[in-house]
Structures are given as C-alpha cells and as structure tokens.
SELO-221859 format. One record per residue (C-alpha): y, z negated, x; chain; residue number from 1; residue in three letters. Coordinates in pm, 1 decimal. Layout:
# residues N
+----------+----------+----------+-----+-----+------+
:       c2 :       c3 :       c1 : mol : seq : type :
+----------+----------+----------+-----+-----+------+
:        Y :        Z :        X :   A : NUM :  ALA :
...
+----------+----------+----------+-----+-----+------+
# end
This chain:
# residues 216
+----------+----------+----------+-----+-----+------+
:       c2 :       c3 :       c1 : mol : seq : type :
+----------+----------+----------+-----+-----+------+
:      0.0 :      0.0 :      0.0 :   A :   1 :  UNK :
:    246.0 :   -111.6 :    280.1 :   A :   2 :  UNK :
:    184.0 :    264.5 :    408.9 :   A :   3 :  UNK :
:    210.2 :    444.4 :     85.3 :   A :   4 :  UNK :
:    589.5 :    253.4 :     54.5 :   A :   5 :  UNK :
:    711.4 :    292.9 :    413.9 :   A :   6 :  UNK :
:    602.5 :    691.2 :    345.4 :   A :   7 :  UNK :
:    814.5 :    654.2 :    -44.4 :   A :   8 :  UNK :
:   1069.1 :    508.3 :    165.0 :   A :   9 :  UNK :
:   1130.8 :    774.7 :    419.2 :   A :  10 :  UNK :
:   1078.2 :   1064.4 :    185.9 :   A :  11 :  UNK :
:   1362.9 :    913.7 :    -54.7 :   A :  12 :  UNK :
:   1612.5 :    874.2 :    227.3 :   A :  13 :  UNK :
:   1531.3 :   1263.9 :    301.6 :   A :  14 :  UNK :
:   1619.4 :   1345.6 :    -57.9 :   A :  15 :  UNK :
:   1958.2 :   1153.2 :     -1.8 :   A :  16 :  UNK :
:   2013.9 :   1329.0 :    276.8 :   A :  17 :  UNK :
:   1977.2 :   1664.0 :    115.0 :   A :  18 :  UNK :
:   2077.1 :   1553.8 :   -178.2 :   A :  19 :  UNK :
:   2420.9 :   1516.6 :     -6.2 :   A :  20 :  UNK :
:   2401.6 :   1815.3 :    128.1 :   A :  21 :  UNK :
:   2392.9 :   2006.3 :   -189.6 :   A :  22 :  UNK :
:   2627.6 :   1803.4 :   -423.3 :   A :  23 :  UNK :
:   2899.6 :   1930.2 :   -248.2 :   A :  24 :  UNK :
:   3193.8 :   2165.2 :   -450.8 :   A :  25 :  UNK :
:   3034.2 :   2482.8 :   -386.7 :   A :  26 :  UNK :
:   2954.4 :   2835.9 :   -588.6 :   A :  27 :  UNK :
:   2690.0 :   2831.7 :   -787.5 :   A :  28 :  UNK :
:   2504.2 :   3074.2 :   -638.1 :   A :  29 :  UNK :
:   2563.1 :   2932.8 :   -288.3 :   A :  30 :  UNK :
:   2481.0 :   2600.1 :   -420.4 :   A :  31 :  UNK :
:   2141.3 :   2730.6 :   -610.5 :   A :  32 :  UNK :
:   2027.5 :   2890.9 :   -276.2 :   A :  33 :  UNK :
:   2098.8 :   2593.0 :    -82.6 :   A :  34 :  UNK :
:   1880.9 :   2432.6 :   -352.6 :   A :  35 :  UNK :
:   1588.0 :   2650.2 :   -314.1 :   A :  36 :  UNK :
:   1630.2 :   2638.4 :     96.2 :   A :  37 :  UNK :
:   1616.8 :   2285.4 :    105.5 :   A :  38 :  UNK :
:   1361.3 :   2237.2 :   -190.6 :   A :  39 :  UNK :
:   1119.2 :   2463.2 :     33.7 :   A :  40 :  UNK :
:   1140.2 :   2300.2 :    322.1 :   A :  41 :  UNK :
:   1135.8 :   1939.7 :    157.8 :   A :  42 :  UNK :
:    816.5 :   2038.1 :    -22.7 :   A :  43 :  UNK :
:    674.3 :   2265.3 :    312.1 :   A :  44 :  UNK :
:    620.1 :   2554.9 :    -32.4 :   A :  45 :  UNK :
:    532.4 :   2843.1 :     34.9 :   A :  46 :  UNK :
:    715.2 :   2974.0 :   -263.3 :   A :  47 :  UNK :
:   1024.9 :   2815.7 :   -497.0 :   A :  48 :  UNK :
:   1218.8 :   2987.3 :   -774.0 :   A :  49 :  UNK :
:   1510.0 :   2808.0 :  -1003.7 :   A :  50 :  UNK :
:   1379.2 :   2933.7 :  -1392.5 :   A :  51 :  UNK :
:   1673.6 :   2945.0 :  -1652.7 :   A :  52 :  UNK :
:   1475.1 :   2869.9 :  -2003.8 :   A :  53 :  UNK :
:   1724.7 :   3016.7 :  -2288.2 :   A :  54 :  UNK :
:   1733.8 :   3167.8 :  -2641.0 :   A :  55 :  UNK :
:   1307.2 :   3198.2 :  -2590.2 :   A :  56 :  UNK :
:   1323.0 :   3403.4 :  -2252.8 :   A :  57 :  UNK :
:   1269.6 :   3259.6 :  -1928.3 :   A :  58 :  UNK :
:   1493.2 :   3432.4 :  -1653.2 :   A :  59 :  UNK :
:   1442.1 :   3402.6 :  -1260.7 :   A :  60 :  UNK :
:   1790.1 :   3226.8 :  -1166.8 :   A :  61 :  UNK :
:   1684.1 :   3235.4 :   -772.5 :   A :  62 :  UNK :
:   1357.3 :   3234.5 :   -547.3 :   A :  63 :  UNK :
:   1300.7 :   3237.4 :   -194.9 :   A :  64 :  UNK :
:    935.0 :   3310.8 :    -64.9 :   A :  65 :  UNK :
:    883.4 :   3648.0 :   -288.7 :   A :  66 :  UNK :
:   1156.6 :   3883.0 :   -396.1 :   A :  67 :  UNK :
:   1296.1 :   3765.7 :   -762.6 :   A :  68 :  UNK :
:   1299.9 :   4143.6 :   -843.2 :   A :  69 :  UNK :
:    891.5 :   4134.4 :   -832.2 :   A :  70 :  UNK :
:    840.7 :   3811.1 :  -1037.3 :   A :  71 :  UNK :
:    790.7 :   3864.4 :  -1393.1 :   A :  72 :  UNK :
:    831.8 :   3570.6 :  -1595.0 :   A :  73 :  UNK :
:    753.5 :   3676.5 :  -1947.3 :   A :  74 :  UNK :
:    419.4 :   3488.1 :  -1942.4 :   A :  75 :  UNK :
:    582.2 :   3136.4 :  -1944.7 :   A :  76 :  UNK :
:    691.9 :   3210.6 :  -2314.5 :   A :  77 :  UNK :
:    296.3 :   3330.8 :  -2360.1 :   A :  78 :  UNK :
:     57.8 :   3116.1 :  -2237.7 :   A :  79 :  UNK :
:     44.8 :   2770.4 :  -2325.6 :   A :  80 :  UNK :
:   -116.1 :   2602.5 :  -2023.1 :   A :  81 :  UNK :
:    210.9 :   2767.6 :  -1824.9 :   A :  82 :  UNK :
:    344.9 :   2472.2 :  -1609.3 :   A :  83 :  UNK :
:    695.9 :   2561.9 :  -1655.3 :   A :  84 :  UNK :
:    693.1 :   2546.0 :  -2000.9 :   A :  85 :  UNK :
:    482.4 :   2238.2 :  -2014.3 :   A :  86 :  UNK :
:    774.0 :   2052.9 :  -1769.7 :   A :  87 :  UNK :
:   1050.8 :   2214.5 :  -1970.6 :   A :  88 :  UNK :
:    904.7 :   2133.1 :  -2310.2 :   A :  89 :  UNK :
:    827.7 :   1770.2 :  -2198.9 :   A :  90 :  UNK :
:   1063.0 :   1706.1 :  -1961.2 :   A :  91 :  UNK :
:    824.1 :   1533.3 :  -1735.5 :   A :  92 :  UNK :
:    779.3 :   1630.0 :  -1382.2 :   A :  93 :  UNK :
:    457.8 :   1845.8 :  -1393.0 :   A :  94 :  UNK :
:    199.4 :   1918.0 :  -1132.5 :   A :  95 :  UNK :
:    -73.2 :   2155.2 :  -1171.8 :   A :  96 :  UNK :
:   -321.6 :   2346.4 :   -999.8 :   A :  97 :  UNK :
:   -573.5 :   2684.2 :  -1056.5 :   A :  98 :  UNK :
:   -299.9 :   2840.9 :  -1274.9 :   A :  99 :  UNK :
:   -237.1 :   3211.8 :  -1257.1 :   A : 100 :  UNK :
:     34.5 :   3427.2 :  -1426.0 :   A : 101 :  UNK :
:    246.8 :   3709.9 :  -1338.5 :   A : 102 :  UNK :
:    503.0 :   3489.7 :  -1225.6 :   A : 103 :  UNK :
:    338.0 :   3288.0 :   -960.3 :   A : 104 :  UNK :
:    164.1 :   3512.8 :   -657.4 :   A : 105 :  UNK :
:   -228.1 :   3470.1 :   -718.2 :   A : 106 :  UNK :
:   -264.3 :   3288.5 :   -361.5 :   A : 107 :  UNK :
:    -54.8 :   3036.5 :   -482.2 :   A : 108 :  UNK :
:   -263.7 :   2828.9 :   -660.8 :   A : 109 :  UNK :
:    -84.3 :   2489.2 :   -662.6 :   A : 110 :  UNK :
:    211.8 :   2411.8 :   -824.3 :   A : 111 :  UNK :
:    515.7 :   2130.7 :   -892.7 :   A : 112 :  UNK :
:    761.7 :   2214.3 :  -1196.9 :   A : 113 :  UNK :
:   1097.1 :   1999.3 :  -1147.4 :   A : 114 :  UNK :
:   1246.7 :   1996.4 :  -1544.5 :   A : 115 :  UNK :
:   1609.2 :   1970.4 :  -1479.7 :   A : 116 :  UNK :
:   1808.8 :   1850.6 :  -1798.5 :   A : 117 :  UNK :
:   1988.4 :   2075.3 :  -2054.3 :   A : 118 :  UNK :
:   2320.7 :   2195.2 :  -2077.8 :   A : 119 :  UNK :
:   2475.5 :   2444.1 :  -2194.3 :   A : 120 :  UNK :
:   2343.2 :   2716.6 :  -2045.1 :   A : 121 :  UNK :
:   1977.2 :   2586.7 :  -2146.6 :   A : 122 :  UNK :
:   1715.4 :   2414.6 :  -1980.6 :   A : 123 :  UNK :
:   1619.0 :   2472.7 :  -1631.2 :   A : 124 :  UNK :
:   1321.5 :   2394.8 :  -1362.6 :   A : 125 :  UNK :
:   1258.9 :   2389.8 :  -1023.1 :   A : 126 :  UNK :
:    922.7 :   2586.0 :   -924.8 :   A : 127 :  UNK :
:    739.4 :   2499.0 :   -641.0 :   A : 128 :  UNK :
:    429.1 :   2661.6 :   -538.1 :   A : 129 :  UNK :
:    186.1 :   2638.4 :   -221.9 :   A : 130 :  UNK :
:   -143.0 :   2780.0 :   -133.4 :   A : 131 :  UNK :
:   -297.0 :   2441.6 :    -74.0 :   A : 132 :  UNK :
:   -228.0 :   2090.4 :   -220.3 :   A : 133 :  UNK :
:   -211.3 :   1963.4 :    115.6 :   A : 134 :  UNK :
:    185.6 :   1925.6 :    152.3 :   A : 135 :  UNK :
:    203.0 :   1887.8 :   -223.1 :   A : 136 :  UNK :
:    -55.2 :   1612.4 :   -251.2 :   A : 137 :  UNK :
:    210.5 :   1320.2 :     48.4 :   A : 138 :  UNK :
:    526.8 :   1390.9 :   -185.5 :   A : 139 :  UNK :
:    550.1 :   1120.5 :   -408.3 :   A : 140 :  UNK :
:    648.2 :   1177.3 :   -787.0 :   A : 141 :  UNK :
:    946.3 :    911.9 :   -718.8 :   A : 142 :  UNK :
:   1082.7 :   1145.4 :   -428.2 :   A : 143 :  UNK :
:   1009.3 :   1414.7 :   -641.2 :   A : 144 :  UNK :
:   1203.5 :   1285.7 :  -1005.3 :   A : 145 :  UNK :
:   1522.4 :   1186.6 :   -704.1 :   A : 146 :  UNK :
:   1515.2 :   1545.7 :   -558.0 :   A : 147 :  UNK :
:   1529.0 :   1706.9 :   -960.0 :   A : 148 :  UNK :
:   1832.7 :   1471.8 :  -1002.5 :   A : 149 :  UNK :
:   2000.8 :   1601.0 :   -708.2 :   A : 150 :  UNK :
:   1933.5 :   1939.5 :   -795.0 :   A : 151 :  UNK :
:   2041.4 :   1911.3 :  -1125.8 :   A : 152 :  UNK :
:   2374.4 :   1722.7 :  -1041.5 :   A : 153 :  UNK :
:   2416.7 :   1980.5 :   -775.5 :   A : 154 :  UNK :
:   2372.0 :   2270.4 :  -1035.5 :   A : 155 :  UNK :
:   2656.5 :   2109.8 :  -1281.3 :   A : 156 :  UNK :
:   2899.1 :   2012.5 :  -1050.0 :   A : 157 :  UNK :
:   2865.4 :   2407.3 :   -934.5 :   A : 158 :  UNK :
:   2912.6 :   2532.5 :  -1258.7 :   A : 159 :  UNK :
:   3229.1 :   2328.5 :  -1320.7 :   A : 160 :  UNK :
:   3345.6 :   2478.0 :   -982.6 :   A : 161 :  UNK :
:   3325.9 :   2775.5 :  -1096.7 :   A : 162 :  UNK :
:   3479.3 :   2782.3 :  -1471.2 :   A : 163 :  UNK :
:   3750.6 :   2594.3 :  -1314.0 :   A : 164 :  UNK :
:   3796.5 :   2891.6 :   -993.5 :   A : 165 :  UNK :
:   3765.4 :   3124.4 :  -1301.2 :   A : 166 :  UNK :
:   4024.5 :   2993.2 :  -1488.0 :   A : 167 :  UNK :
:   4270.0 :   3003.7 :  -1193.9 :   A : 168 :  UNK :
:   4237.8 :   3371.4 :  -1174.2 :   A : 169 :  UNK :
:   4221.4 :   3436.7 :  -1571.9 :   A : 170 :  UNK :
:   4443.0 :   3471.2 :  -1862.8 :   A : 171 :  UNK :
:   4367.0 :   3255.5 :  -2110.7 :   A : 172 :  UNK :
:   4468.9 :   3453.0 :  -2392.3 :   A : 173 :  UNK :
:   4289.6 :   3816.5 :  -2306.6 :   A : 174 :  UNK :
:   4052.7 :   3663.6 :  -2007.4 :   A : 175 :  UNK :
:   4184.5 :   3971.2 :  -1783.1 :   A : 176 :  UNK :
:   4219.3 :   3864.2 :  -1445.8 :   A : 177 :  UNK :
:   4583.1 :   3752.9 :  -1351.8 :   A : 178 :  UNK :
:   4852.6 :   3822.9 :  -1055.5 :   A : 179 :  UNK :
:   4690.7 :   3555.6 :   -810.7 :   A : 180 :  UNK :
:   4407.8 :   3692.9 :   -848.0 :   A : 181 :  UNK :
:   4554.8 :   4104.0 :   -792.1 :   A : 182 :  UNK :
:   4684.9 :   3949.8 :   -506.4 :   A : 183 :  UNK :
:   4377.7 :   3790.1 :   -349.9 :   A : 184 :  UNK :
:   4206.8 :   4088.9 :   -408.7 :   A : 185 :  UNK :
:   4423.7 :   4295.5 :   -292.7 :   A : 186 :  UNK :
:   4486.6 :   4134.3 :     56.9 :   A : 187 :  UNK :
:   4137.3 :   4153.5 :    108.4 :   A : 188 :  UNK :
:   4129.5 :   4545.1 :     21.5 :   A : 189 :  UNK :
:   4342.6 :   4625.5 :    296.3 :   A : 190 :  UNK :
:   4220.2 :   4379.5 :    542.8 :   A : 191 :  UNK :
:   3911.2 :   4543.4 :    458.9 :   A : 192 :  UNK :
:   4125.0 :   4894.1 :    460.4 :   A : 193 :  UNK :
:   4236.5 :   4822.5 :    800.6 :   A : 194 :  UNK :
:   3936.7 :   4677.1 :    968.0 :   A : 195 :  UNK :
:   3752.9 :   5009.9 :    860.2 :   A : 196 :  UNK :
:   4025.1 :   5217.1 :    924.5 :   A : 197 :  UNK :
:   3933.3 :   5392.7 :    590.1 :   A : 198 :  UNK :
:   4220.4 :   5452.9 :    305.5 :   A : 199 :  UNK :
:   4280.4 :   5274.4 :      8.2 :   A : 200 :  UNK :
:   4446.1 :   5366.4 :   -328.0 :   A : 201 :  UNK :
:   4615.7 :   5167.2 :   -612.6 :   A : 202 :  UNK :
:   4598.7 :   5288.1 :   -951.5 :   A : 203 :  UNK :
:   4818.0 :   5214.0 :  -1243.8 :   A : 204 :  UNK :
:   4785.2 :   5248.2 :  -1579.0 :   A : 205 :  UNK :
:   5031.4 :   5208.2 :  -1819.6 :   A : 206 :  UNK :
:   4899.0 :   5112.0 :  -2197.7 :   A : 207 :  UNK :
:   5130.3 :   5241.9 :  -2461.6 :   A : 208 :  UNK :
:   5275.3 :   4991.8 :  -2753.5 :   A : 209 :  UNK :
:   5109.4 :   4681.0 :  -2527.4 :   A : 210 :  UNK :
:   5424.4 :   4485.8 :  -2682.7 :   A : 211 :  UNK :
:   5245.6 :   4509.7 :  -3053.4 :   A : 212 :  UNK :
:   4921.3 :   4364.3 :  -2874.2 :   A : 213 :  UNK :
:   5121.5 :   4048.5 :  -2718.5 :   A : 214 :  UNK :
:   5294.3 :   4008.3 :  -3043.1 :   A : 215 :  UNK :
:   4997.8 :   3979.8 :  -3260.2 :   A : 216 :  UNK :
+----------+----------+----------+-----+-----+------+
# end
C-alpha cells in the first residue's frame, strides 16, 4: 500500500505540473494540442484524440498518433459497447480493453476515455489508446479524474480566450471584422509582402444605400 501511494503521489504532482502548463490563456487550438501532447506522453499512448459529442454526431476535435483525417468516428453513435459513449453518457472515467471500431486503429486494443464536462459546445472526452495495458494498467484512476479536470479547465479557459480575442476584432452589430483588426491584418500582409518580395493588392468595395442598412 505504502508503494501504491508514494506512486499516486508522484503521478498527481506530474498532473499539476502539466496541468499548469496547459491552463495557461492560450488559443484553443494551441491549447487542445498541448492537451493531446502532454496527455500522450503522461499516459506513454500510443494514440490520443479530443472527441466533441454534439447534436448526436461525434466529431474528431484533435489527435496526435494517427492523422484525424483517417479516423472515422461515426461508430461511437452505433455501437453500444463504444467506450466513448459509455464515458460521455456516464460521465465516469472509463477503461476498456478488446474494443474495435473504425475510430480506434485495430492494434490498439486498450483504451482510457477521460469524460470532460458539458458546456456549451457539448460534451467532450479525452481518448487514450495503447497497444498494451502495460503503461495504462500504473496510472491511477485518481491521477487520471485530476488530469480530465485540467484538461477540461484548460479547454474553457481557451474558449473564453478566444470569444473575448473575437470580440476585439468584431462588430457587434453585423459581426464583420472591424478597423483593428484591417489593421493587424494588414501589417502582416505586407510584412509578409516584403519578406517575399511578392506584390500585394487592396480591394475596395463600395456597397450602395449602406446608410438604409445602419439605419434599420
């Protein structure tokens, strides 16, 4: 028992480590891949993917181990002894082995689903996958329900980040992208312009009785 703590022990101060590496105000997709970086090398997986669970389809949000583009997930909404949507469904921290669908590489027969809480952009999990249980098998499930906080907290604070960036650069009124962000954009063009040595062109367009759109 004494061993089995000192191992909890270390493997939760790791999660805080990472977790603090991640809760940082960052993208979201910069924060999602550091996510999955650090969620594969905490885990030693061989394979980890971030599944977005909305309006009854399951979409890949992120993976690292196989390209997203070959995953298909449409099986997780079909079979009922799918992991993901057992973890999702329950919200319990799920671990599984044997199962094969088209979203999980057939060598990778073990598996940890991560349920990571609502919001409004729908439930969420962390996949983990491995060839063998032997990583899998020395992470405890208390390490494991600390990492899905982090991730999830991570994943929030990120999205905040990014509805508030977006409504720096927005109107409110027509959600057309304002002069700070013409601006930003176009520095960037001709640093770009420059660098290349390759032109550039502005276009503008004029949009006849605008003044009737404003007032109405």
């Amino acid at each position: 028992d004494l061993v089995r703590l000192s191992v909890q022990h270390r493997q939760l101060v790791q999660v805080g480590e990472l977790g603090s590496q991640i809760n940082s105000a960052l993208p979201y997709r910069e924060t999602a891949d550091r996510a999955l970086a650090h969620s594969k090398a905490f885990l030693r997986a061989d394979f980890v993917a971030l599944l977005r669970w909305e309006d009854e389809q399951v979409e890949v949000d992120g993976a690292l181990g196989v390209s997203a583009r070959t995953l298909d997930s449409s099986c997780c909404l079909e079979s009922s002894d799918c992991p993901v949507r057992q973890a999702v469904e329950t919200g319990v921290l799920t671990r599984s082995s044997g199962h094969r669908c088209t979203l999980l590489p057939h060598t990778m027969t073990h598996q940890i689903v991560l349920p990571l809480l609502a919001g409004d952009n729908g439930s969420m999990a962390l996949l983990a996958t491995a060839t063998t249980d032997e990583n899998f098998a020395t992470v405890s499930d208390e390490a494991l329900r600390a990492w899905c906080s982090h991730v999830h907290a991570a994943l929030q604070n990120a999205r905040k980040y990014d509805s508030i960036r977006r409504q720096a650069v927005t109107d409110h009124l027509t959600r057309l992208y304002n002069r700070r962000y013409f601006m930003q954009r176009a520095s960037e063009e001709v640093e770009h312009s420059l660098a290349t040595q390759t032109p550039m062109s502005v276009v503008l367009l004029d949009i006849d009785h605008f003044k009737r759109f404003n007032d109405t």
